[in-house]
C-alpha positions as CSV (number, residue, x, y, z in Angstrom):
1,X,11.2,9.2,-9.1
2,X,12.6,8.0,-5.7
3,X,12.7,4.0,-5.2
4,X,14.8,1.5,-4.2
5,X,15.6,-1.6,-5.9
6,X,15.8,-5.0,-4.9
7,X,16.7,-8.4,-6.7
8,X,17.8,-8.9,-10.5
9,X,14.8,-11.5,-11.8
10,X,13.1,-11.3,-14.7
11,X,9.9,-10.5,-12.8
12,X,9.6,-6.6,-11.9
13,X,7.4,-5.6,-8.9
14,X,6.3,-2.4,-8.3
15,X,6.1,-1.7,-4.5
16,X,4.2,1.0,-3.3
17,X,3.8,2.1,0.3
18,X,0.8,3.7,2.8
19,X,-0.1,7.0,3.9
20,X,2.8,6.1,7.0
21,X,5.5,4.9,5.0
22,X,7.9,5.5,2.2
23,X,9.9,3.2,0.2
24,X,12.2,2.6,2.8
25,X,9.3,1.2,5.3
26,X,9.8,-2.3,3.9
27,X,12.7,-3.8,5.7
28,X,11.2,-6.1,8.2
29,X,10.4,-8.5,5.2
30,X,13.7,-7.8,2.6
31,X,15.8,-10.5,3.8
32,X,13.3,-12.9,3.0
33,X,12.8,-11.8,-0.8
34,X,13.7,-14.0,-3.5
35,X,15.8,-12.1,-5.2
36,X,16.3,-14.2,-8.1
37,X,12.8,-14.7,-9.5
38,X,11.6,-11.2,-8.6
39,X,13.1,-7.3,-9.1
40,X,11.0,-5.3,-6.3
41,X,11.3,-1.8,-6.7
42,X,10.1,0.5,-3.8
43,X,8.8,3.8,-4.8
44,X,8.2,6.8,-3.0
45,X,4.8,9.4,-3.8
46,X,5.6,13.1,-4.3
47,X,6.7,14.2,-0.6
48,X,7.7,10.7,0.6
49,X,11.2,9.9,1.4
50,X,13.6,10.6,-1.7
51,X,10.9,13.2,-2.7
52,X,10.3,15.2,-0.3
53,X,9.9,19.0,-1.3
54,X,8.4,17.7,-4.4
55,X,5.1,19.8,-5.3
56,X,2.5,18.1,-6.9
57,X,-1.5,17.7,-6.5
58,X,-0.6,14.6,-4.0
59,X,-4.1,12.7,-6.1
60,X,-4.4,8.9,-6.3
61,X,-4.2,9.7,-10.3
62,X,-1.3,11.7,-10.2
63,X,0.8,9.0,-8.2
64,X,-0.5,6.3,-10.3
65,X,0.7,8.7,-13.0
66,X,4.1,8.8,-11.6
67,X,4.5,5.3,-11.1
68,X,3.7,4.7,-14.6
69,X,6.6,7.1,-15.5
70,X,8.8,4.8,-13.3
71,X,8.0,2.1,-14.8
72,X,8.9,3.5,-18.3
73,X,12.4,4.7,-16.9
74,X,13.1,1.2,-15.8
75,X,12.1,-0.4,-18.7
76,X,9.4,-2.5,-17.3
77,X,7.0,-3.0,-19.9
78,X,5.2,-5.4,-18.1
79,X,4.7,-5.7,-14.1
80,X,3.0,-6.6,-11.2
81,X,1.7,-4.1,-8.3
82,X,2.2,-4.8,-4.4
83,X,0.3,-2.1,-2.7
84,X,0.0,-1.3,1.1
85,X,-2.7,0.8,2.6
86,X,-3.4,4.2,0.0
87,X,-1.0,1.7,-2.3
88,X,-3.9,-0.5,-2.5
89,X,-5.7,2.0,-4.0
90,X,-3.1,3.5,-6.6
91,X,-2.0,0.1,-7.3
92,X,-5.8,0.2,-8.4
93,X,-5.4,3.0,-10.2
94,X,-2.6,2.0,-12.0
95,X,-4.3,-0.7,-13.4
96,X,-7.3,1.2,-14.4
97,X,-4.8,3.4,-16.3
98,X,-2.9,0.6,-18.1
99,X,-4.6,-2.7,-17.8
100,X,-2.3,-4.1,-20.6
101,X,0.6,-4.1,-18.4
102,X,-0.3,-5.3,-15.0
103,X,0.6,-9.0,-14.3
104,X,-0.8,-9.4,-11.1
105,X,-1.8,-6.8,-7.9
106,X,-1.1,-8.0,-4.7
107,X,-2.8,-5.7,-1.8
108,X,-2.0,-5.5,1.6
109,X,-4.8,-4.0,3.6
110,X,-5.7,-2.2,0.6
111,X,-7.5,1.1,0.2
112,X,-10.2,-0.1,-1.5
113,X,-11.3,1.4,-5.5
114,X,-14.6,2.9,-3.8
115,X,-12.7,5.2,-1.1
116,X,-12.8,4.7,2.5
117,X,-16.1,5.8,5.0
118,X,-15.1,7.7,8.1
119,X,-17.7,8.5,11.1
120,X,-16.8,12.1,12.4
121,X,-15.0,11.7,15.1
122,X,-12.4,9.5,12.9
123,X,-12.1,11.9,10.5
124,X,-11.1,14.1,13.0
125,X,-8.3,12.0,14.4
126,X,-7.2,10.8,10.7
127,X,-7.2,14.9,9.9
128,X,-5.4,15.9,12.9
129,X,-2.6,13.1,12.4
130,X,-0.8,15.6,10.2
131,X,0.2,18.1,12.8
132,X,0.0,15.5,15.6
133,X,2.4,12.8,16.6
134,X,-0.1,11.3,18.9
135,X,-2.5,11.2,16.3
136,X,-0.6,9.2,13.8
137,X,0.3,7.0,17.0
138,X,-3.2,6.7,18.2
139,X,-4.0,5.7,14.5
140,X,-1.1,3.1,14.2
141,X,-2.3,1.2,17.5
142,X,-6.0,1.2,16.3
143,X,-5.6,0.1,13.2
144,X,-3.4,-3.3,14.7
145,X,-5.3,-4.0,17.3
146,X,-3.8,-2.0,20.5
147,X,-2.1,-5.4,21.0
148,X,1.8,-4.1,19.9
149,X,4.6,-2.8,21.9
150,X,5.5,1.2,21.9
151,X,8.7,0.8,20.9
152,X,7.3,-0.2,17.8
153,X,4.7,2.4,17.8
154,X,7.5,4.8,18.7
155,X,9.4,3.8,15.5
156,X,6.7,3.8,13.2
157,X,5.9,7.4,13.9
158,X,9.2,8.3,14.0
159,X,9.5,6.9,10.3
160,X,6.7,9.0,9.4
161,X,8.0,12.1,10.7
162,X,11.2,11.9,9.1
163,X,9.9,10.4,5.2
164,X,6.8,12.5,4.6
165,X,6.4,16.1,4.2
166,X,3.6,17.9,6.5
167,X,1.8,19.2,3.0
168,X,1.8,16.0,1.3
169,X,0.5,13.9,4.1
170,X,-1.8,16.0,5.3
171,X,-3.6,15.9,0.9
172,X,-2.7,12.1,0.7
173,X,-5.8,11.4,3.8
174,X,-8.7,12.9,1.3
175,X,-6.8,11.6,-1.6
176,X,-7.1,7.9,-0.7
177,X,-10.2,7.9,1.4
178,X,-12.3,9.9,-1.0
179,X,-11.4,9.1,-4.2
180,X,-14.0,6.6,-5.7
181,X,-13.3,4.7,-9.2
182,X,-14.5,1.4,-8.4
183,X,-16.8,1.4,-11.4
184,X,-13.9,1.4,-13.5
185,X,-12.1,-2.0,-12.1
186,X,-15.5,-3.8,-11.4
187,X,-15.9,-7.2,-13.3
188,X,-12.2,-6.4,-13.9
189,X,-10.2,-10.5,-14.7
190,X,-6.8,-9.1,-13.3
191,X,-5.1,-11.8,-10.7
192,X,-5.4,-10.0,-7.3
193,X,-4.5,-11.5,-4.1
194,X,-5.0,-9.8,-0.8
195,X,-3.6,-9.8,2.8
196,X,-5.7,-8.6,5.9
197,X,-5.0,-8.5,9.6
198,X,-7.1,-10.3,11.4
199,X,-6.7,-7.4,14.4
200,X,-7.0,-4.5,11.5
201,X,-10.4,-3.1,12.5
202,X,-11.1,-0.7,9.0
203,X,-9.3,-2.6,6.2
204,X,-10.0,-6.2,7.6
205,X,-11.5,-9.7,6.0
206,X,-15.5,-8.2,6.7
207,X,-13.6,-4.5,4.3
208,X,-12.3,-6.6,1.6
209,X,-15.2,-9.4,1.4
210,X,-17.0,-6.6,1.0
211,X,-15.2,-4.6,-2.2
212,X,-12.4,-6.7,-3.0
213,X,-14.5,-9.7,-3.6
214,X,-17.7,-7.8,-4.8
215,X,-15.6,-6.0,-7.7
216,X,-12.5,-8.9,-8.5
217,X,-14.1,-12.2,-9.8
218,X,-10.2,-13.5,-9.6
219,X,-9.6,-12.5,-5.9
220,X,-7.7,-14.5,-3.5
221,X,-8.0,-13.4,0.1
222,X,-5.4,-14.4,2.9
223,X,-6.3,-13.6,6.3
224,X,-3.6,-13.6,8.4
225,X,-4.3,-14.5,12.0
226,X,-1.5,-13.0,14.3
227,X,-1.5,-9.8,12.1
228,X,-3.1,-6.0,11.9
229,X,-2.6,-3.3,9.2
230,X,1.5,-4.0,8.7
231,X,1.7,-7.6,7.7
232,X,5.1,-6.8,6.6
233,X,6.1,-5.6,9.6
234,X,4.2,-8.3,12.0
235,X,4.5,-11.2,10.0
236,X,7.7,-10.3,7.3
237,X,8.5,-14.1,7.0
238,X,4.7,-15.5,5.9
239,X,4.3,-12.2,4.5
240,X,7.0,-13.3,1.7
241,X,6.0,-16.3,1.1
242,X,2.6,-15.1,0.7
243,X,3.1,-12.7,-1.8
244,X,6.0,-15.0,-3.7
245,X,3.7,-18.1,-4.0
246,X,0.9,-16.0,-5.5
247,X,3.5,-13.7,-8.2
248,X,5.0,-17.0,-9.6
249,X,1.6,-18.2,-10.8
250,X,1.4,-15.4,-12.5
């Protein structure tokens, strides 16, 4: 299992990235980790970054699966989930699995638990992003807002190129925006807390309101105001201290 770890407190988080990332798409916000109350560990899906040219059925189940396994190999008995994008919805996943061990799930423009709804002409751009560059670019701008520089945009694609396998990506889109559980976390008394974009037009406040706060009775929902789908990246310092006030209530 590919991952990074971060920190050496008693408190194990299990960090899982989106459909562009990897494990190593986090950096923006590690210097401002408290690395004394928490161990983050960034892990990586079947042909993501350290696992690339790993086979697999690239499901929401399966990674959910294979962070479980993680989790064993570290020892972490008990943890809490920080999910980005499609790790909203394995975070999700992961709970469904093994409600006894989750302390807490922290989303970040999460994939909902009820899938994603795509007009036709989205699905074609989403589809096409695997062999496309432009695509994933196109997609990346849209979903913060067209409102950030192409440097950044640039970089972002560039990450995605280099960490993800064509194969895996290209299984992940149906993966995360088809696959519908949401009857099996609804009513559900886990802690959740989520962060939205104000300028993320598909996973937003209006998205989360929505399922989030329809299917969590213990939901907490942070909007933040200067921020699309990569709080991380556009807002690493609140994004910390965001996530960190919430985990040590729990």
């Amino acid at each position: 299992m590919g991952l990074q770890r971060v920190g050496t407190g008693a408190h194990t988080v299990l960090v899982l990235h989106g459909w562009f990332g990897s494990s190593r798409s986090w950096q923006a916000v590690l210097p401002h980790l408290d690395r004394d109350a928490f161990s983050y560990v960034f892990l990586d899906y079947r042909g993501y970054g350290d696992r690339r040219g790993e086979t697999g059925r690239y499901s929401v189940a399966e990674a959910a699966a294979d962070v479980l396994t993680a989790a064993d190999e570290l020892g972490a008995e008990r943890f809490s989930l920080l999910g980005h994008s499609m790790g909203g919805s394995v975070m999700q996943r992961v709970y469904a699995d093994a409600p006894e061990r989750v302390r807490a799930l922290v989303g970040v423009s999460p994939v909902p638990a009820g899938g994603v709804p795509f007009d036709e002409q989205s699905w074609e751009l989403f589809a096409g992003a695997a062999d496309s560059p432009g695509n994933r670019r196109a997609i990346i701008d849209l979903t913060t807002g067209n409102r950030l520089t192409g440097t950044w945009l640039d970089a972002m694609v560039r990450h995605s190129l280099e960490h993800s396998d064509r194969d895996a990506f290209a299984a992940y889109l149906p993966a995360w925006a088809r696959t519908d559980f949401h009857t099996e976390i609804k009513g559900a008394e886990v802690p959740v807390h989520v962060i939205a974009g104000r300028h993320d037009p598909a996973l937003g406040e209006e998205t989360m309101r929505a399922t989030f706060g329809a299917w969590y009775p213990n939901l907490e929902l942070e909007v933040f105001p200067d921020a699309g789908h990569y709080a991380m990246d556009e807002c690493p310092v609140a994004f910390a201290g965001s996530v960190e006030r919430f985990l040590k209530r729990h």
